[in-house]
N, C-alpha and C positions, 0 to 999 in steps of 0.2 A: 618547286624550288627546294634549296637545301631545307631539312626539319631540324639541325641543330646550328644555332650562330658561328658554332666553330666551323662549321661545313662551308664545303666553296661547291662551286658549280663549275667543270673546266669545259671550255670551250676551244674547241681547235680549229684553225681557221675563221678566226675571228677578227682580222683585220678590214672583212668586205662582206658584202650580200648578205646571204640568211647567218652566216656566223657572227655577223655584228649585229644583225638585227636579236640574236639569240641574245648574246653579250647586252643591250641597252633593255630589252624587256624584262630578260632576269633580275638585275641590278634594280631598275624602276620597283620591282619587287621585295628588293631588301637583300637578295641574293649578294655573297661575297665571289669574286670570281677569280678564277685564273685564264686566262686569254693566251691562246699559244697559234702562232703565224708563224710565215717566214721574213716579212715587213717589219722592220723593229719601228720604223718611224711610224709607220700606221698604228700599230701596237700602241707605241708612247702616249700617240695624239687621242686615240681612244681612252684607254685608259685616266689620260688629264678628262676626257670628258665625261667621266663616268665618276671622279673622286679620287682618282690615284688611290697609292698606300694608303693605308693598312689593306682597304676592303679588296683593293684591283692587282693583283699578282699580271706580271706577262714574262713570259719569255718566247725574244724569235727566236725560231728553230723549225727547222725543214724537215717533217717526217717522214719523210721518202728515206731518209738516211736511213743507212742499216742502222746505226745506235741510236736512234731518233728514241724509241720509249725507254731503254735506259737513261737518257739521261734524263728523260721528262721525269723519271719517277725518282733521282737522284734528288731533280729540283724539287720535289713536294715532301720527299724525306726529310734533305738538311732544314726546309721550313716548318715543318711540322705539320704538313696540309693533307688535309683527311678531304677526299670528293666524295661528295655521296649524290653529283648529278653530271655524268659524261654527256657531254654533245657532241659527236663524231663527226664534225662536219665537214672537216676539211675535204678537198677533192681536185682530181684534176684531167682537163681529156683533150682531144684534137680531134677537130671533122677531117675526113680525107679516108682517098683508098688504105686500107692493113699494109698494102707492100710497100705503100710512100711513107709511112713513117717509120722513125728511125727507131734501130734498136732501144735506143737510151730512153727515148718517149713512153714507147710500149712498158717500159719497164718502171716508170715513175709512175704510170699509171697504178699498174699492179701494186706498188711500194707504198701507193700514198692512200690507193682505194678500198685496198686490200688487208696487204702485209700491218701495216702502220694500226689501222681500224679494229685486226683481231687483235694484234699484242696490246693494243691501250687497255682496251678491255678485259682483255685477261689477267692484266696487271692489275686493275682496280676492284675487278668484282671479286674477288674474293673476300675483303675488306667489308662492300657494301653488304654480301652476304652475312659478314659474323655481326655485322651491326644491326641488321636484319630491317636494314632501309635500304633506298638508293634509288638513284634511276638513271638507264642509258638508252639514249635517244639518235638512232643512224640517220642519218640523212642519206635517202637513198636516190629514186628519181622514179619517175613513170617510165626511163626508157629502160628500168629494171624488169618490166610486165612483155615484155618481146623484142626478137633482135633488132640492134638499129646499123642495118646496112653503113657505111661512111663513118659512124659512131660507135663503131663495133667493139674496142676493146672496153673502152668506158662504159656502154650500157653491159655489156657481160661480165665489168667489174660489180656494178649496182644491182646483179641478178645476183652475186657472189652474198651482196651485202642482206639482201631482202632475206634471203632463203635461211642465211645465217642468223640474223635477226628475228625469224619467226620460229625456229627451230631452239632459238636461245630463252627465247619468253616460254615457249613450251617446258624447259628444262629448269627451268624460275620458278615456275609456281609455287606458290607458300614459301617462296626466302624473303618476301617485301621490298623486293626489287623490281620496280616497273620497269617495261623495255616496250621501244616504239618504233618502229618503222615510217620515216617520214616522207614521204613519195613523193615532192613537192614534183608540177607541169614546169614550163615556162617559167621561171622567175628573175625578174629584174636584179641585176645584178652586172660584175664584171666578167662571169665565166663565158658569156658568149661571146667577146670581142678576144679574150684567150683562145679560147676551143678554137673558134673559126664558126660557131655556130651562127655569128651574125651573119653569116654569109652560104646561108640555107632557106629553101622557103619557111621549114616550119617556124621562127623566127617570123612569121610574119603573124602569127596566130593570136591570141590575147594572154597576156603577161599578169602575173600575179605581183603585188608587192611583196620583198620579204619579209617585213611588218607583217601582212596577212598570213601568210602561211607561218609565222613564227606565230601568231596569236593561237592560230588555228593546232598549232601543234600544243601548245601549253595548254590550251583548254581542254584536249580530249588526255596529256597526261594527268592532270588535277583532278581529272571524272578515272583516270585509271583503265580506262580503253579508247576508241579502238585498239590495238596492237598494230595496225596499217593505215595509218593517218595520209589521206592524200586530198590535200586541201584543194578548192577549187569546185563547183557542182560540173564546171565542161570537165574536169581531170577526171573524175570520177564518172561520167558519164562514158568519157571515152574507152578509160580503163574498162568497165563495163562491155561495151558492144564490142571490144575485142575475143573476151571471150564467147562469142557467137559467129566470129568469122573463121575462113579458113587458112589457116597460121599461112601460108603463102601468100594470101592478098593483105597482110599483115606485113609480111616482111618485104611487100613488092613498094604498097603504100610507105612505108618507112623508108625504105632507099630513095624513091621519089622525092619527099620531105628532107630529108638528110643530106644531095647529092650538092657536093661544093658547085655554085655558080660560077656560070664562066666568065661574067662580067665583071667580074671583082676583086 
């Protein structure tokens, strides 16, 4: 959590799943927050249940936009809000064949998972650098560890993210800014009934609460490693024996897993 009172912790995507669960564990902690969705009523209602003003900033606002971090950094300008703990969590994707979806999908993905994720952070770290604290926490996924056939643009967005993420902690060393990579499997949330992922076998598999994988990410940034936090002993097991197989029964298994049902 933040180390001075004046400091906020911004969370993106924090109207549902692991971004709200991020949002109610920080704050349980003393943490002051800004909360940024596209939901403003979700937003609100959070917020009322977290203390509102002073300590609970939100602004809706869709990061997919091309001005999406200008004006988020507009809003922490004219208030005077110094972050010295980013949570990148927001995200967005669709199961289905690459040539069924639409232009404009493929491209929210890249805007929201991508484009959105470097600019925030490039906007901020430089700040947490002269302060010589800080921490930025991606929310990435397991299906960042190999390609997911049906899932394809979004796990290739979260390979974008990881590789970025561990190449960015390599180039931090000694400025006092932690960076995390947070892998989370399966987690309970609203992105599978979005995605289409509810309508996949792997979705049949064992779900994590975002509670759990938010605890699990807080405790290993407060110990100050891993750098690739991926909560779960099956996530991590599985992650594991993938690298022992051969990246084609990898990616034959993933399409299998991934392949939209036809009963549904």
């Amino acid at each position: 959590m933040p180390a001075d009172p004046d400091d906020r912790a911004l969370v993106t995507g924090a109207s549902s799943g692991i971004g709200s669960a991020f949002s109610r564990a920080l704050r349980a902690r003393g943490a002051r927050l800004v909360l940024v969705a596209r939901r403003a009523q979700r937003l609100s209602e959070l917020s009322s249940l977290l203390g509102g003003q002073p300590d609970v900033a939100v602004i809706p606002l869709d990061l997919s936009r091309p001005d999406a971090v200008p004006v988020l950094m507009a809003f922490l300008r004219d208030r005077g809000i110094t972050v010295d703990l980013l949570i990148n969590n927001a995200g967005v994707g669709w199961t289905g064949p690459f040539v069924e979806q639409t232009e404009e999908s493929v491209q929210q993905i890249l805007d929201l998972n991508v484009r959105a994720l470097v600019g925030l952070t490039r906007a901020l770290l430089p700040g947490m650098i002269k302060r010589g604290r800080g921490g930025i926490v991606n929310v990435v996924s397991t299906s960042a560890f190999q390609p997911v056939p049906f899932l394809n643009v979004y796990a290739a967005s979260k390979a974008f993210v990881l590789s970025f993420t561990e190449g960015l902690a390599t180039e931090l060393k000694g400025t006092g800014v932690r960076v995390q990579a947070l892998c989370p499997g399966l987690t309970e949330s609203e992105f599978h009934e979005t995605a289409g992922t509810d309508r996949v076998a792997f979705t049949r598999t064992r779900m994590m609460s975002a509670e759990a994988v938010v605890a699990q990410s807080l405790h290993a940034l407060d110990r100050g490693r891993p750098l690739r936090v991926v909560p779960g002993w099956h996530n991590r097991a599985l992650a594991g024996v993938q690298g022992f197989l051969p990246r084609s029964l990898v990616r034959g298994v993933s399409a299998e897993l991934f392949r939209p049902r036809k009963d549904r």
